[in-house]
N, C-alpha and C positions, 0 to 999 in steps of 0.2 A: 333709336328712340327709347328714353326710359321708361321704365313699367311696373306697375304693384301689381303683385298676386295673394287674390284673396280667396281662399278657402269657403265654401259653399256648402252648406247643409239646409239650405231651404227653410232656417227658423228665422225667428224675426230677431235671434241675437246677429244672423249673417248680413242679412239685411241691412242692419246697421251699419255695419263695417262696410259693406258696397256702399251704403249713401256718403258714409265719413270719405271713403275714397274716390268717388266720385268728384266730392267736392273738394278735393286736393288736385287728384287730377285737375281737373276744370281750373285751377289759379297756377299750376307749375307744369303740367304739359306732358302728362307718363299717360300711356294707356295700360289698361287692364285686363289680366289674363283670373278670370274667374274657375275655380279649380273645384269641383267634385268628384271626390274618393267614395267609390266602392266597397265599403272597409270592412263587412258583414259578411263576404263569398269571395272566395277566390274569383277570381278572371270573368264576375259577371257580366263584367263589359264588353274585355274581348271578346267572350265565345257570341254575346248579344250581335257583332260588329261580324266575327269569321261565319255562324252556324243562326240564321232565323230562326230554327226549329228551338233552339237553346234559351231564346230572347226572352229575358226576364222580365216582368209588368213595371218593375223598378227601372229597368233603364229608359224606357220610352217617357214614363214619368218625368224623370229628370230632365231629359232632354225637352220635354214640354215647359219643364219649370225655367231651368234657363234659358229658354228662349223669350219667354216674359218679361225673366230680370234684364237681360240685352235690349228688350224691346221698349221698357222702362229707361235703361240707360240713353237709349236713344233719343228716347220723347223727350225727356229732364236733363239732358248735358249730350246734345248735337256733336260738339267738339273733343268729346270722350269715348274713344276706340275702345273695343271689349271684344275679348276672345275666348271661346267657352273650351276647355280642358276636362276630361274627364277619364281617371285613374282606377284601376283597384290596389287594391291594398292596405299598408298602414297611412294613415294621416300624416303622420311627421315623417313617415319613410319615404312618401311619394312626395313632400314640401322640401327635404335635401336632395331627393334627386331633382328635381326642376331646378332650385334655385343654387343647386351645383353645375347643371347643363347650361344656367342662363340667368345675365346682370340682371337683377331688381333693385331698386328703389328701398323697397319693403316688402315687407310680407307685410297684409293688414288681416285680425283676425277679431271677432267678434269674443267675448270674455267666458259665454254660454253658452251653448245651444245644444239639440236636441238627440249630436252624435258625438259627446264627448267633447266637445269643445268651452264646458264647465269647467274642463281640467287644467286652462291654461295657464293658472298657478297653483294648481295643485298636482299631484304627481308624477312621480322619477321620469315616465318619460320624455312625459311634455315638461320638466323643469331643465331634462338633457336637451329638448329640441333647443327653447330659448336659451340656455348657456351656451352650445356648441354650433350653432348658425352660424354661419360667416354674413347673411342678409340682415338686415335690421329686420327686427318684427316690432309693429307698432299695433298692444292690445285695445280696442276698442269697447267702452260699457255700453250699456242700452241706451241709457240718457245719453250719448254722446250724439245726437240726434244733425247736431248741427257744428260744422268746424270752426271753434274759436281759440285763437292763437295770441290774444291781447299781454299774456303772462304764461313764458316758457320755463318749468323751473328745472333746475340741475342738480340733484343732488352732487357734492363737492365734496372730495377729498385732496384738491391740490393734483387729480395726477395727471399724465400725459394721455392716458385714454378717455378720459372727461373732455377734451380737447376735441380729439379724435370724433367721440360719441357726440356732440355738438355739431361736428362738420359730417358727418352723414346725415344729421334732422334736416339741412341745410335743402334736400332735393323735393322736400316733402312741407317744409315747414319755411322756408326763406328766411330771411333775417329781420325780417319788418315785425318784430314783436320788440318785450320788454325779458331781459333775460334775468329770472331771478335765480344765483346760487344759496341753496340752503346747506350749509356746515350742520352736525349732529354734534358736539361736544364732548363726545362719550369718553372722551379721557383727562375733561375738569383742566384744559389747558389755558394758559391767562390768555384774556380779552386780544389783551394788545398783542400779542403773539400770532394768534388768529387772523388779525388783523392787518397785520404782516405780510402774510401770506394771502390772504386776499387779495392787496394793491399790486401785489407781484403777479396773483394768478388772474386777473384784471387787465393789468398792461398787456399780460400773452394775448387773451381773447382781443385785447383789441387791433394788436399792430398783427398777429396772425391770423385773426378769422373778421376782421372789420366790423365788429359788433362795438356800439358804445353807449347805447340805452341798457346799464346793466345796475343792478342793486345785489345787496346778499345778509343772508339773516343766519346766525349763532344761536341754535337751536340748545340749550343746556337740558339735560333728562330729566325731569320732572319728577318729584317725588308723591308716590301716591299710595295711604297707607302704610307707608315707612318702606318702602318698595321704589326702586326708578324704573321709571317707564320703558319702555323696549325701544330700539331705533326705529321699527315700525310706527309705533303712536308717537315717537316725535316729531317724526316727518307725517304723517297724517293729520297733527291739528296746526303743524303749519301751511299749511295745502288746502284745507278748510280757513284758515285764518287770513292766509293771503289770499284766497280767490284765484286758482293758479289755473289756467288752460289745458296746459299739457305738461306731463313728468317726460324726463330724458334719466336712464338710467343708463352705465354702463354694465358690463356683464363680467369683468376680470373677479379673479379669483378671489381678489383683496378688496372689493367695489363694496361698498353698500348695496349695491344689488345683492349680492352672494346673504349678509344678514338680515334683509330684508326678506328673503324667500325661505330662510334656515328658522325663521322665526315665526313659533303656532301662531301668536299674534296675529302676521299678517295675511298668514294663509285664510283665516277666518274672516279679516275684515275684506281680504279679495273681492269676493261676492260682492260685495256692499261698493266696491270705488266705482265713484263716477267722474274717474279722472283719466283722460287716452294715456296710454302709457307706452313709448318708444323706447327699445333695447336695441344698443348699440349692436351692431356683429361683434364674433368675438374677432380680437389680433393674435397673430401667428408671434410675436412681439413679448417681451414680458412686462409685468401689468404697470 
């Protein structure tokens, strides 16, 4: 049976991400392995588990807590299996060893909350976890309150792991949307040219992944105070302009992922997206 695992810290940015996944669960059929780190004390868990005398007030807690969120899951999605996990450690240390020991779907993660999980586009570690994952991780914002999937877009550069990062959304996301590819321009290449290669990388998507409700927009950088705009705010006011559901990034070294996350720009407007955002795994493959 497939399965998302999502990360737990008990704030109402986790929360989110359990109801996002909940309701994916519920339409494509994964159950869900709910994960709380320890990350504060070594081995509070275990010595709680080996030594009663040891037992911290935090782990009893928690274990009260997730028993609510399971009990919730139960009341609101009957058909949605949940398993409570609970680790010490680092965060992103104990999310590759699980989703090293075992297939997911995704990792689903809330974009804030209250134990570091504010960092998930910002800093080295957490930008190594999402580059070097082999699972998809799909970010969720606060507003993402409710899953809609009307308008899937891609950022697009023509390659073979765009392809790829497409047919992993597939267990999570099915194909029953509208697939918009958005091109960045950033090297002033002619229309028609562009264009070119869209009907080419068009025909892939359809005779390979059976998608043919598909559109794509040529995004040119914008000049603003005699300055061009970043590929971050290129891709940000078309994402606001088209009304887009959910972003599909990949994560290659050569991706627009890679300048998206290299760029203060986006790291700032982070905070602020209230758009689900799926990162492909990485390929063992070159990009």
């Amino acid at each position: 049976m497939s399965k998302l695992l999502i990360p737990i810290d008990f704030s109402e940015y986790s929360a989110v991400a359990v109801e996002y996944a909940c309701q994916i669960a519920q339409e494509s059929g994964q159950s869900l392995d709910l994960l709380h780190v320890f990350a504060d004390h070594t081995n509070i868990y275990i010595n709680a588990q080996n030594d009663p005398s040891l037992k911290d007030p935090r782990v009893p807690m928690a274990e009260r807590d997730m028993k609510n969120i399971i009990a919730e899951i139960e009341k609101n999605y009957p058909s949605v299996q949940s398993t409570a996990i609970f680790r010490d450690g680092n965060l992103y240390d104990e999310i590759k060893k699980i989703t090293n020991a075992e297939s997911y779907d995704a990792v689903v993660m809330g974009t804030k909350g209250s134990s570091g999980m504010e960092a998930i586009f910002i800093g080295s570690n957490t930008y190594d976890t999402i580059l070097n994952t082999r699972t998809p991780l799909l970010a969720v914002p606060l507003d993402a309150t409710k899953l809609k999937k009307n308008r899937v877009a891609l950022l697009c550069n023509f390659k073979d792991a765009e392809l790829t990062c497409l047919s992993q959304s597939f267990p999570l996301f099915k194909k029953d949307f509208e697939l918009v590819l958005i091109h960045v321009n950033v090297k002033d290449r002619e229309i028609k040219d562009i264009d070119a290669d869209f009907k080419n990388f068009i025909n892939r998507i359809e005779n390979e992944l059976g998608i043919s409700d598909i559109t794509y927009i040529i995004k040119p950088q914008s000049l603003f105070m005699r300055q061009k705009e970043s590929v971050a705010q290129a891709v940000t006011s078309v994402l606001i302009d088209e009304q887009v559901d959910i972003l599909l990034l990949t994560k290659s070294r050569k991706s627009v992922f890679r300048q998206l996350t290299e760029s203060n720009v986006v790291k700032k407007l982070a905070f602020d997206i209230k758009l689900p955002t799926f990162f492909a795994r990485v390929l063992p493959q070159k990009d």
